[in-house]
N, CA, C and O atoms as a CHARMM CRD file, in Angstrom:
* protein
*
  236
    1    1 UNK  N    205.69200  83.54000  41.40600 PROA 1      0.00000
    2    1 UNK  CA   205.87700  82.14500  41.79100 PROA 1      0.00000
    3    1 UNK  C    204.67300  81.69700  42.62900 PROA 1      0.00000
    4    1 UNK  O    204.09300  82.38400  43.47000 PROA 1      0.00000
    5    2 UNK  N    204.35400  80.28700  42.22800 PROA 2      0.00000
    6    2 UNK  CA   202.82800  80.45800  42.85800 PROA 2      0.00000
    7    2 UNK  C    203.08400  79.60500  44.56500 PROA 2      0.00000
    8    2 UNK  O    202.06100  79.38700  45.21400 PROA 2      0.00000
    9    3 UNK  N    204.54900  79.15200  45.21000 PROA 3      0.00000
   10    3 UNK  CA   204.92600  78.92300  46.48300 PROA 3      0.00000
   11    3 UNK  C    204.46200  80.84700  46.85100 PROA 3      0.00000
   12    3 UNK  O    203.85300  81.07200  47.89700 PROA 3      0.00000
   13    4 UNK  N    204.69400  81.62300  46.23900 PROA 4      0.00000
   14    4 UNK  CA   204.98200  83.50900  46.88500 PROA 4      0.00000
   15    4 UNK  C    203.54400  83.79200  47.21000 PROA 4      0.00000
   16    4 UNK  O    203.23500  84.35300  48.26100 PROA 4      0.00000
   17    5 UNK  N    202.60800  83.38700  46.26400 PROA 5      0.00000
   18    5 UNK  CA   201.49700  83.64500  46.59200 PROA 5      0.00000
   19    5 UNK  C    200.59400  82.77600  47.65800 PROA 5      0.00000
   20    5 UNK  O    199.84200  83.26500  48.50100 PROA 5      0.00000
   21    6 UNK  N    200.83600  81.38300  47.43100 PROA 6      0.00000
   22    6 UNK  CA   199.79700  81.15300  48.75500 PROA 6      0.00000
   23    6 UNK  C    200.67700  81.68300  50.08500 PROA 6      0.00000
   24    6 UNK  O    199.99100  82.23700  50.94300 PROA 6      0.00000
   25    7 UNK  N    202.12400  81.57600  50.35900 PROA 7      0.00000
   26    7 UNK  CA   202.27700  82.23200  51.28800 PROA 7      0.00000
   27    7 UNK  C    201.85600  83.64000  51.95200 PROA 7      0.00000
   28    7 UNK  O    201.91100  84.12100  53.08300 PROA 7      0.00000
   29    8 UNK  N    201.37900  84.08800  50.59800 PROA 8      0.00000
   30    8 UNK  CA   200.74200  85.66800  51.57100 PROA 8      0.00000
   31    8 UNK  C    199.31800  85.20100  51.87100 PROA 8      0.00000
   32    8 UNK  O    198.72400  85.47400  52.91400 PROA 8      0.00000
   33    9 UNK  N    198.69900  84.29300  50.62100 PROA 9      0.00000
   34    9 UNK  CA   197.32200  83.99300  51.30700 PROA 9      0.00000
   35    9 UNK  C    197.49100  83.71000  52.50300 PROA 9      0.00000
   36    9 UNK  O    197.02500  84.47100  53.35000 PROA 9      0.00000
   37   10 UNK  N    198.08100  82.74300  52.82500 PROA 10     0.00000
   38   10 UNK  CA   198.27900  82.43100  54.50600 PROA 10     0.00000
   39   10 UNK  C    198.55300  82.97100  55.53100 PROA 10     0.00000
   40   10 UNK  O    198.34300  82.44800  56.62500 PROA 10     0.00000
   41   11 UNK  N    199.33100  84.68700  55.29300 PROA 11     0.00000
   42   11 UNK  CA   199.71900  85.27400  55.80200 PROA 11     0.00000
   43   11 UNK  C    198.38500  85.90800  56.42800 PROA 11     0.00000
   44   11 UNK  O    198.11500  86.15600  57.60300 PROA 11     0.00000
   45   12 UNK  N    197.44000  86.13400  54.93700 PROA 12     0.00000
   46   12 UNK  CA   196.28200  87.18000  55.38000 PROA 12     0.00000
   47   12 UNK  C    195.96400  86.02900  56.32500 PROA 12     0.00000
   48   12 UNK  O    196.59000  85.87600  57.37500 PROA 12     0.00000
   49   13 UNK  N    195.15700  85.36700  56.00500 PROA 13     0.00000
   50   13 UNK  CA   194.75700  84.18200  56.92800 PROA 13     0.00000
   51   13 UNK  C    195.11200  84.34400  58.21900 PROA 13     0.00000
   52   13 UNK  O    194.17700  84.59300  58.98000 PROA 13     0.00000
   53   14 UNK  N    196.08300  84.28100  58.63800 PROA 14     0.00000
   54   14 UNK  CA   197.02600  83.94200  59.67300 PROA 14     0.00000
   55   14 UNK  C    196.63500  85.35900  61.00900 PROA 14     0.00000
   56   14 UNK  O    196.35200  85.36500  62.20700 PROA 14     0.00000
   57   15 UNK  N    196.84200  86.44700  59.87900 PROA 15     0.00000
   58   15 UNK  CA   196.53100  87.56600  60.23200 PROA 15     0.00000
   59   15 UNK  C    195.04500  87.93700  60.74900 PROA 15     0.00000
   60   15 UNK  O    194.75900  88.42000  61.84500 PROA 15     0.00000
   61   16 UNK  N    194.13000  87.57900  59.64600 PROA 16     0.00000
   62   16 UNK  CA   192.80900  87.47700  60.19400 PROA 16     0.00000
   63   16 UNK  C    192.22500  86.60000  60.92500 PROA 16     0.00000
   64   16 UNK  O    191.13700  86.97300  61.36400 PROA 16     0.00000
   65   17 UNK  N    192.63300  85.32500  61.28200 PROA 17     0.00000
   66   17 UNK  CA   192.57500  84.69700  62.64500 PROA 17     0.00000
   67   17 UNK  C    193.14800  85.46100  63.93200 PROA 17     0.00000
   68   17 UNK  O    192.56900  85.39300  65.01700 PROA 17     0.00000
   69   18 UNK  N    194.28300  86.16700  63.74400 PROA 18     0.00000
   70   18 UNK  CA   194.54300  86.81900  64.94100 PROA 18     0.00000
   71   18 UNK  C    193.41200  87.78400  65.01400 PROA 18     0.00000
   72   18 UNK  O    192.54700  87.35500  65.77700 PROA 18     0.00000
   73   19 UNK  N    193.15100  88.79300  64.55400 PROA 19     0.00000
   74   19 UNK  CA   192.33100  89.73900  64.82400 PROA 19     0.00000
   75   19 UNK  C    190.65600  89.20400  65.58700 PROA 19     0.00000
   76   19 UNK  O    189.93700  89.70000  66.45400 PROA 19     0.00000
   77   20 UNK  N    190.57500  88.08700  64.81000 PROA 20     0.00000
   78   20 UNK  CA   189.43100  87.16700  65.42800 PROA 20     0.00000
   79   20 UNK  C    189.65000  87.00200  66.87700 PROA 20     0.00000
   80   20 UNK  O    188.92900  87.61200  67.66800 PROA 20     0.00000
   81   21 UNK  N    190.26600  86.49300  67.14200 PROA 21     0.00000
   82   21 UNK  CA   191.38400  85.94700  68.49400 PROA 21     0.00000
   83   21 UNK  C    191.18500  87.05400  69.30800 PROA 21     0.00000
   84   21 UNK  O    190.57600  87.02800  70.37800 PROA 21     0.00000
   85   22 UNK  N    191.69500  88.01300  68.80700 PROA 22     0.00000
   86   22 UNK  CA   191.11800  89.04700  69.55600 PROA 22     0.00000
   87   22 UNK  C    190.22000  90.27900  70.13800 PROA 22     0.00000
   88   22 UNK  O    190.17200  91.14700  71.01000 PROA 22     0.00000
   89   23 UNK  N    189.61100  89.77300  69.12800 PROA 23     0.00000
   90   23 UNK  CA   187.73000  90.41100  69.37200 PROA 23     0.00000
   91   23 UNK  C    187.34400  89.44400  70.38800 PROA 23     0.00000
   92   23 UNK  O    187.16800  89.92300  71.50800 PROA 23     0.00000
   93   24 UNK  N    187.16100  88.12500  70.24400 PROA 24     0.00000
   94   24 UNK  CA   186.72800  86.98200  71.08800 PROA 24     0.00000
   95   24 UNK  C    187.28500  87.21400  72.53700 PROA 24     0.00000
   96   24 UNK  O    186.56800  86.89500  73.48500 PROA 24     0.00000
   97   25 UNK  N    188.23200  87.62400  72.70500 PROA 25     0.00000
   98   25 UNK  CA   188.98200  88.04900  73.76200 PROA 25     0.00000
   99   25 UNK  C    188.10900  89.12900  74.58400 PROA 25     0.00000
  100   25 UNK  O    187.40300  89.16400  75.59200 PROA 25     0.00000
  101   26 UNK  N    188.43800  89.74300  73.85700 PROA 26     0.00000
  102   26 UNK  CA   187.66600  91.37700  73.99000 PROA 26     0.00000
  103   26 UNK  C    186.02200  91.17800  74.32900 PROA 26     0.00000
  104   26 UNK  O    185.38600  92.13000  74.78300 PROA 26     0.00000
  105   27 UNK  N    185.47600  90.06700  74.11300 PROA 27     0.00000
  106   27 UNK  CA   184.01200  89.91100  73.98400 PROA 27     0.00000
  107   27 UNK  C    183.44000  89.41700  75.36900 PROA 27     0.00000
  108   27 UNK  O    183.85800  88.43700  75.98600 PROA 27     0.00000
  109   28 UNK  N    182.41900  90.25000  75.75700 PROA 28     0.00000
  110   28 UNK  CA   181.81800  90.05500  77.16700 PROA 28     0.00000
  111   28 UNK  C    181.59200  88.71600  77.50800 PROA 28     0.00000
  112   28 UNK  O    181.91900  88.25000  78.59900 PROA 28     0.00000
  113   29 UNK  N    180.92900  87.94800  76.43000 PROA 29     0.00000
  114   29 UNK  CA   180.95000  86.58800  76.70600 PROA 29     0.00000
  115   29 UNK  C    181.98500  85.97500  75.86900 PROA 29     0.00000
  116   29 UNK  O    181.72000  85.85200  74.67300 PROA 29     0.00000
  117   30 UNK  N    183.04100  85.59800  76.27200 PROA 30     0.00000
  118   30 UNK  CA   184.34100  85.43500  75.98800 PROA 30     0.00000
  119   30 UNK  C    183.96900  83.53300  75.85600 PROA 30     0.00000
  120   30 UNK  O    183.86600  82.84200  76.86900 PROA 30     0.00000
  121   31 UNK  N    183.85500  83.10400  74.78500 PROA 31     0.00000
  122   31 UNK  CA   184.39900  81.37600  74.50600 PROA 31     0.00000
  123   31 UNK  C    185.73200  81.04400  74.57900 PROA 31     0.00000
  124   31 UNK  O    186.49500  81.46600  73.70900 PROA 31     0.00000
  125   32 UNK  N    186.19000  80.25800  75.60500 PROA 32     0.00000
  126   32 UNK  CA   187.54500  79.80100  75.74900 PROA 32     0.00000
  127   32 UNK  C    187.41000  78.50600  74.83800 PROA 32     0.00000
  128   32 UNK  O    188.45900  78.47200  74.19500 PROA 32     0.00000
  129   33 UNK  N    187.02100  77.97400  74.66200 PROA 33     0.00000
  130   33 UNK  CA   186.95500  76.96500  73.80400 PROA 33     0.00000
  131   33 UNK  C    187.23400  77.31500  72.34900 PROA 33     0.00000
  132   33 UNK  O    188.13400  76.77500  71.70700 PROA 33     0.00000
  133   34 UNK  N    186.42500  78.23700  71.86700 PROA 34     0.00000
  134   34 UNK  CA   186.46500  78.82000  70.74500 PROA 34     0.00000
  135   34 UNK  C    187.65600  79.71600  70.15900 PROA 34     0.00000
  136   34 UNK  O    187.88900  79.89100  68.96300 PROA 34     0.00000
  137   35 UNK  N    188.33700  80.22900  71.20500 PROA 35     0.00000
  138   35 UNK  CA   189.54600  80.93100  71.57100 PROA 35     0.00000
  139   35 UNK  C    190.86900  80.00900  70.97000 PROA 35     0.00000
  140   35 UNK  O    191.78000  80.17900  70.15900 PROA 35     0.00000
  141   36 UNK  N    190.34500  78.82800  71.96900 PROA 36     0.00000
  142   36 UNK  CA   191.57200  77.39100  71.90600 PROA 36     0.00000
  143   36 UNK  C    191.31200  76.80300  70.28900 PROA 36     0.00000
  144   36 UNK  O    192.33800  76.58600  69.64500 PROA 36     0.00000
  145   37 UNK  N    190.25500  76.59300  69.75100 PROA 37     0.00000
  146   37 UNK  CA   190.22800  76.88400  68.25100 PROA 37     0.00000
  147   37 UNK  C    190.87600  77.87500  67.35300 PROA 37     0.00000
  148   37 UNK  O    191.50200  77.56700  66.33900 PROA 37     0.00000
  149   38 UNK  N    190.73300  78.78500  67.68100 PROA 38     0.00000
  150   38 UNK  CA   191.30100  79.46700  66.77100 PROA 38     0.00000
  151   38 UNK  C    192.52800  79.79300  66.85000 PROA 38     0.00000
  152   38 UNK  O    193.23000  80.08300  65.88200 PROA 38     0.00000
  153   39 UNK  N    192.98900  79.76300  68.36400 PROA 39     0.00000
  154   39 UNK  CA   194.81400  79.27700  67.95700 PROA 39     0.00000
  155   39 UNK  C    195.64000  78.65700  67.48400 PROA 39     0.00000
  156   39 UNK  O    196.79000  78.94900  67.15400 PROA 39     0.00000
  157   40 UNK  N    194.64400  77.06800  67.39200 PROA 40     0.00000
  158   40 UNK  CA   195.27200  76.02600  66.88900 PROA 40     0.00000
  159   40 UNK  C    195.29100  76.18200  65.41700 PROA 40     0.00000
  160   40 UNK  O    196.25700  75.86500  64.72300 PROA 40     0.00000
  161   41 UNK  N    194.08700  76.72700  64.92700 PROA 41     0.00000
  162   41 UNK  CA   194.24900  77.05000  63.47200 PROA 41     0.00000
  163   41 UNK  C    195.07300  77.84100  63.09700 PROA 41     0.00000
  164   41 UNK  O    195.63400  77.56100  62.03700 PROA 41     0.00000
  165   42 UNK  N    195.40100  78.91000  63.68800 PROA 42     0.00000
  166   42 UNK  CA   196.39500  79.99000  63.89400 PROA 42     0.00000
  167   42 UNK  C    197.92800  79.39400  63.74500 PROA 42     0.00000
  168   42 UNK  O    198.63000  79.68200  62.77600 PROA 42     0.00000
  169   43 UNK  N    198.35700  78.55000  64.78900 PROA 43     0.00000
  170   43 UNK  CA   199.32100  77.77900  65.06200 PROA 43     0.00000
  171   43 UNK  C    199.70200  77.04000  63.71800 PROA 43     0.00000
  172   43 UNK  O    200.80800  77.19900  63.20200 PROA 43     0.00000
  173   44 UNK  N    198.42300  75.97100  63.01000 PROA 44     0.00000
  174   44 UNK  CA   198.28800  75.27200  62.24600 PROA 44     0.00000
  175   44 UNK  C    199.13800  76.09300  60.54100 PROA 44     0.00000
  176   44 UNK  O    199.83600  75.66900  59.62000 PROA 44     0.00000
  177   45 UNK  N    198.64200  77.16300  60.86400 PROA 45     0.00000
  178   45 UNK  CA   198.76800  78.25100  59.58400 PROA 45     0.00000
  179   45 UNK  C    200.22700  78.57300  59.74400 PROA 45     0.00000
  180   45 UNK  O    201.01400  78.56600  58.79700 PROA 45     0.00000
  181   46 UNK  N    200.53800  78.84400  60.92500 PROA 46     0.00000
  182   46 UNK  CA   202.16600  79.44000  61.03300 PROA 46     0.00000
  183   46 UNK  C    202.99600  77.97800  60.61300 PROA 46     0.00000
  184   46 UNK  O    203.92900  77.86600  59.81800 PROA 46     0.00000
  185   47 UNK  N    202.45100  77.10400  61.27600 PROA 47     0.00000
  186   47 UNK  CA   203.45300  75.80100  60.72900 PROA 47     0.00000
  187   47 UNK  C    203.51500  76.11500  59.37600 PROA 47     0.00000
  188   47 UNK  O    204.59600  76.47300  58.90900 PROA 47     0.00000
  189   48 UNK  N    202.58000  76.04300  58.70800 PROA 48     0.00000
  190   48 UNK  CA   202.53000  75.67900  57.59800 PROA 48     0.00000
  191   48 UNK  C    203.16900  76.72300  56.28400 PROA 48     0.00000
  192   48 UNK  O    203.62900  76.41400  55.18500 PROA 48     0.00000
  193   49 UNK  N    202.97000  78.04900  56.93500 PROA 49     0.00000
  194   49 UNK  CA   203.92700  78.94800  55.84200 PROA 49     0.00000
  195   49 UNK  C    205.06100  79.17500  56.31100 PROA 49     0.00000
  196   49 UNK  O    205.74200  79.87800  55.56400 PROA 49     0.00000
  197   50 UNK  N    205.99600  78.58800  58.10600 PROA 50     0.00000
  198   50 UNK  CA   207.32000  78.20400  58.35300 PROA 50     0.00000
  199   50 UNK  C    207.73500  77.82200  57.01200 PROA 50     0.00000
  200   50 UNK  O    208.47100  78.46700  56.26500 PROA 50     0.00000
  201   51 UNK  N    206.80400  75.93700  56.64200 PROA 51     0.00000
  202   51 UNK  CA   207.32700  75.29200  56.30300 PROA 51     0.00000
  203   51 UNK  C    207.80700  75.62600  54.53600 PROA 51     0.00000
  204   51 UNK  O    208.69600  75.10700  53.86100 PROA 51     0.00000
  205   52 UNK  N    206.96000  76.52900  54.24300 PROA 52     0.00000
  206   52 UNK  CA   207.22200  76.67000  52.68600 PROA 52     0.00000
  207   52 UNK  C    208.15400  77.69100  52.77000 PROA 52     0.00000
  208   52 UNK  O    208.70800  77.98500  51.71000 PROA 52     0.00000
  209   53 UNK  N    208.51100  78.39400  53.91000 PROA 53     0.00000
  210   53 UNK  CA   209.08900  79.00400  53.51500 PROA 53     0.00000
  211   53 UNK  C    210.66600  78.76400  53.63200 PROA 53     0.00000
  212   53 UNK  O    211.59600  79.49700  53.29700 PROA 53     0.00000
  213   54 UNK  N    210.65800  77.41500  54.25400 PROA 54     0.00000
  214   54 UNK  CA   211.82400  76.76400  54.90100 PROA 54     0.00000
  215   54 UNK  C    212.81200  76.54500  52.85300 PROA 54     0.00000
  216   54 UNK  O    212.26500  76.34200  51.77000 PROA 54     0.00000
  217   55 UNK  N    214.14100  76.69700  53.14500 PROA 55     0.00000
  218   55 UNK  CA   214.99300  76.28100  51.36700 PROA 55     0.00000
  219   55 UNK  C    214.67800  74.66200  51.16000 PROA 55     0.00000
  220   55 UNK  O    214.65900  73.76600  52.00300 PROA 55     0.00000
  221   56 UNK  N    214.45400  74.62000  49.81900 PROA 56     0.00000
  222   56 UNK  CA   214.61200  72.83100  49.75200 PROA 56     0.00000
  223   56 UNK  C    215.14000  72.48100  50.14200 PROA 56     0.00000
  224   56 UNK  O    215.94900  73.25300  50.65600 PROA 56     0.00000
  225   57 UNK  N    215.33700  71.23700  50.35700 PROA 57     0.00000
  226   57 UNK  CA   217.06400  70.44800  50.95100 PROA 57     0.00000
  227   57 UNK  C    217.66300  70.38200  49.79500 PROA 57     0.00000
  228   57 UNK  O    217.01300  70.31600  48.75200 PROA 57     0.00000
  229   58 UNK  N    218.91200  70.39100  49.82400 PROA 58     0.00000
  230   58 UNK  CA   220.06400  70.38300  48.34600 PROA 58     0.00000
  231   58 UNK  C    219.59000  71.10700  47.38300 PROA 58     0.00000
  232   58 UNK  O    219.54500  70.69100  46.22500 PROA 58     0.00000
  233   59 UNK  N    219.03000  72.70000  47.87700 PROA 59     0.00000
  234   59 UNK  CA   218.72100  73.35100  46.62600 PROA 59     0.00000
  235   59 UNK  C    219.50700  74.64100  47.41000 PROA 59     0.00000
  236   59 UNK  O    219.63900  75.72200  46.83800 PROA 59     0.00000
């Protein structure tokens, strides 16, 4: 089902923004700005495979 598949794309996604997230963290010169980016995209991504993964309505 092609809803099954972008949800894992997003998953990787989702996943490899975290790992980003936390190298940046980890990084001597640490960007908080850049940090606050990539959560929101992070954030942005979790909304978004919530939402597909939410049942139709009246289905």
């Amino acid at each position: 089902m092609a809803i099954d598949a972008r949800i894992r794309e997003l998953k990787a996604r989702h996943s490899e923004l975290d790992a980003r997230i936390r190298n940046e963290v980890r990084s001597p010169a640490t960007d908080s700005t850049r940090i606050a980016e990539l959560k929101r995209k992070k954030l942005k991504l979790k909304e978004t495979i919530e939402g597909l993964e939410q049942p139709a309505p009246g289905g």
